[in-house]
N, C-alpha and C positions, 0 to 999 in steps of 0.2 A: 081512887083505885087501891084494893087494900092487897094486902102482899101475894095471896094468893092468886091474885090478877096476874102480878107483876113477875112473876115467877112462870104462870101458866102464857105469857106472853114471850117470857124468853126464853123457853124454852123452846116454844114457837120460831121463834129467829135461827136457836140454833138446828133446830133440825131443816129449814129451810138452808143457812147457811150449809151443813151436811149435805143436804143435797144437791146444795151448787156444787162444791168441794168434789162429791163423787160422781155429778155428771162431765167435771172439768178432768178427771184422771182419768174416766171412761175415755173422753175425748182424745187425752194425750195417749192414753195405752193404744187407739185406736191407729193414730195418727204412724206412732213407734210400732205398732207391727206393722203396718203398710208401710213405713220405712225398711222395715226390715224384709219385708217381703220383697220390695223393690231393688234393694242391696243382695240380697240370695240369688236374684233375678239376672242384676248384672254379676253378680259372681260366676254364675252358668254360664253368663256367656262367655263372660270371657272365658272362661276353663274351655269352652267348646271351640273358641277362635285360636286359643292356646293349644289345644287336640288338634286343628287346624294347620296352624302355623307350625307344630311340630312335625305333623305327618306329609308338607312340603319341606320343612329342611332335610326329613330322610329321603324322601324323592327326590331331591336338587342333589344330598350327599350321591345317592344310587348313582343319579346321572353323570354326576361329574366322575366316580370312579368308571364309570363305563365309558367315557368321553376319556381319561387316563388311559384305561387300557388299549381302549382304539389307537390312542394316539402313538402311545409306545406300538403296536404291535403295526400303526402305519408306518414310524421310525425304522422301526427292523426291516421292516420290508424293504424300504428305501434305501436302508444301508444292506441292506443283504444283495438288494441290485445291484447297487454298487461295487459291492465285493467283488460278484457275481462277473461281472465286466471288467473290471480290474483287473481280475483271474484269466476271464476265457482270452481275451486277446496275446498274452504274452504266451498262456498255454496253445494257442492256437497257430501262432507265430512257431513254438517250439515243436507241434505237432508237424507243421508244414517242411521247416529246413529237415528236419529228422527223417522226413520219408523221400526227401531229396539226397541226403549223403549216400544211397545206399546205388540213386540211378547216375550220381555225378562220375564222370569219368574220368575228368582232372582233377588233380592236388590241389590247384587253386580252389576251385571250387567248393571242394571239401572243408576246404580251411576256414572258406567264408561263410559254410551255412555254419560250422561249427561256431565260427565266429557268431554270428547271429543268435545261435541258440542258448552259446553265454550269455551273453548280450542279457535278451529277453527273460533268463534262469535268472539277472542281477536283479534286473529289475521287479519280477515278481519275490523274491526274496525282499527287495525294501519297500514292496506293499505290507506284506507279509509283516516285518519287523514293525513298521509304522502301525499297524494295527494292532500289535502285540501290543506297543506302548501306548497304544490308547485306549484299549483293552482293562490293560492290567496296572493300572498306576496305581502305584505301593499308597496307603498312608502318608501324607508329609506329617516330616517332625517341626517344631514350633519352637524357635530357637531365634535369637538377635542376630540378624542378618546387616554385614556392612554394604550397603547398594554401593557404594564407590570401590571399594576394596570387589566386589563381587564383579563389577564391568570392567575394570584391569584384569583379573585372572581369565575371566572369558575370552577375552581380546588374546591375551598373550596363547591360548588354549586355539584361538581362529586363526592367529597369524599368518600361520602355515595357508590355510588353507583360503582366506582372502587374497594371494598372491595371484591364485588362479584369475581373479577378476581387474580387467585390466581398467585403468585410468579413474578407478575406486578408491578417493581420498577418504580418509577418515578423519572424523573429528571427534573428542570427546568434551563433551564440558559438566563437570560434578560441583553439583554446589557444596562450598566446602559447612562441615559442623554437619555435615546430616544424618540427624538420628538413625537407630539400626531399623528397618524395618522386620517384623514380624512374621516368621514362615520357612518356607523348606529351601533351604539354598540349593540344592540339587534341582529343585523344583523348578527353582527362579532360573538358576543359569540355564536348566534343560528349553524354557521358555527362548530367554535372551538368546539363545544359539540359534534357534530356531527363525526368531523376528531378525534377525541380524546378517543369515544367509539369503533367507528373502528380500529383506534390501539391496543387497547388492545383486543378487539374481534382475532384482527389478529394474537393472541398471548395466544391460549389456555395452552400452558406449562411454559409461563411467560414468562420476556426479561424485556427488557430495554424501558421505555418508555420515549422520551425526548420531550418537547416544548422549542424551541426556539424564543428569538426574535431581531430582528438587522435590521441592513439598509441595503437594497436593492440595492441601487443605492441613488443618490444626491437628487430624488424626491419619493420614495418606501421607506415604512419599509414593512418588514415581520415576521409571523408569523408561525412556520413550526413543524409540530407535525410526529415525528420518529416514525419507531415501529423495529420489530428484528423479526416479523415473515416472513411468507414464499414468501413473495415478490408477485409481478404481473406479470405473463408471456405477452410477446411481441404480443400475440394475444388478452391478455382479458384488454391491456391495451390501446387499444384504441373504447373497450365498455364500461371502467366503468363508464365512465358519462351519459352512455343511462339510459332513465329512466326504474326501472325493472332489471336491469341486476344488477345481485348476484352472486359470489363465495361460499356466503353462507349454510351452509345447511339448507333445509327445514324447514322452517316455522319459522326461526333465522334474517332472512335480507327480505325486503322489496324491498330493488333497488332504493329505490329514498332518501336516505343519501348524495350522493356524487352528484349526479346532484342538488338537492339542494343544496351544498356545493357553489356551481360551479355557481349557481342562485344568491346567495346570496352575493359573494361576488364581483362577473360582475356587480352585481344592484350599486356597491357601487366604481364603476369604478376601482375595481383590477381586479386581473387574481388569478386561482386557477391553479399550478404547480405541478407536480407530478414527481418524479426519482423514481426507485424500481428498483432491482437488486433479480433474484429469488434467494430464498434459502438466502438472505441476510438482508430481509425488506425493506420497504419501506417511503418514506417521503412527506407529503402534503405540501404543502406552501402556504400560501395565503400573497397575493402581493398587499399592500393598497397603495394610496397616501399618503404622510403628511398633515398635516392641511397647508394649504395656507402660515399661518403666520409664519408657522417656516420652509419654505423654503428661504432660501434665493436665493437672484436674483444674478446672472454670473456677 
């Protein structure tokens, strides 16, 4: 075979070889836009399950603010009942003696609707006021608060007026070295006065009254006022923080002690806790942070 064979032969090779080469890139280019067409494909979709799931998150948000406003605007209502009733009775009591002083013919008489009509004017004034402060609570300031130093001035500030309740020991026990906790001292004691008188309230034949205070946890202390009367049954105890709602008798409780309890002490980033056992008494806890600085970090 002389060269021009051998030449005319491989060149033969390589244009076969060529067009192996270009039927194999055909293949791949083929292969690579059907890739890519299939990638485009799930790209759609997902953008369209994306246009999906986005136009239920704004339907879920729509709902939930419409399930808000309901909810608030069933609130109001409920407390506007409430007010409502609160109101008519002591005015309806004041309407009654008032249209009686004018047909009473004795002094005595007189004396007693009058008497009455104070009475009822006292009591709708400290609805009135209770709702003021539940109403309007100021900002709390954010200040190092001493818990042990803050349950002595309380006490000393109650004295007086725990005398009123008879066979009502007190006890205190403050764990000593306890960090300041975090929040409105006005805030705290307007609390502690509040869980403090209801104690003893709960305790017309006297008991034991205890205030506590200790750490909670690594970033909590707490404050937790006992009492030894007749506890909360499993039904009213998950309405005593409605505003209004009273075990109390007649013309003795308001209803908005413990919800502002509960106000007061969420404003100031704790939690108000509650155990009761009937027939055993019950115990309030209020659950503050520490001051910043006397936390220490992990």
């Amino acid at each position: 075979m002389d060269d021009t064979d051998k030449l005319a032969r491989n060149i033969k090779e390589l244009e076969i070889e060529l067009e192996d080469a270009k039927s194999l890139s055909d293949a791949r280019e083929r292969l690579l836009r059907a890739n890519i067409d299939e990638l485009n494909g799930i790209y759609r979709a997902l953008q369209d399950k994306m246009r999906v799931i986005k136009e239920r998150e704004q339907k879920i948000r729509e709902f939930d603010a419409i399930l808000t406003r309901a909810n608030r605007l069933s609130s109001l209502g409920e407390l506007a009942a409430s007010i409502a009733h609160e109101i008519k009775n002591p005015l309806i009591s004041i309407q009654g003696f008032a249209k009686r002083i004018p047909q009473a013919k004795e002094q005595e008489k007189v004396e007693t609707y009058a008497k009455y009509i104070d009475h009822e004017a006292e009591r709708l004034s400290t609805v009135l006021a209770k709702l003021l402060e539940f109403s309007r609570m100021a900002e709390p300031a954010k200040e190092p608060v001493d818990a042990n130093g803050l349950v002595d001035d309380t006490l000393l500030f109650l004295e007086h007026h725990l005398t009123r309740f008879k066979n009502v020991a007190l006890k205190v026990e403050h764990e000593p070295d306890l960090p300041p906790i975090h929040g409105d001292k006005i805030h705290i004691q307007q609390a502690l006065i509040n869980l403090v008188m209801n104690a003893a309230q709960a305790m017309p034949d006297g008991g034991q009254l205890v205030i506590r205070t200790g750490r909670k946890d690594a970033g909590h202390g707490f404050i937790a006022v006992s009492d030894q009367g007749p506890g909360i049954t499993e039904e009213n105890m998950e309405k005593i923080f409605e505003p209004f709602f009273t075990t109390k008798p007649k013309g003795e409780g308001t209803g908005l002690g413990l919800p502002l309890c509960k106000r007061l002490v969420e404003a100031n980033q704790g939690r108000l806790e509650v155990e009761s056992t009937p027939g055993k008494g019950s115990t309030f806890t209020m659950v503050l942070p520490f001051s910043p600085s006397a936390v220490q970090p992990d």
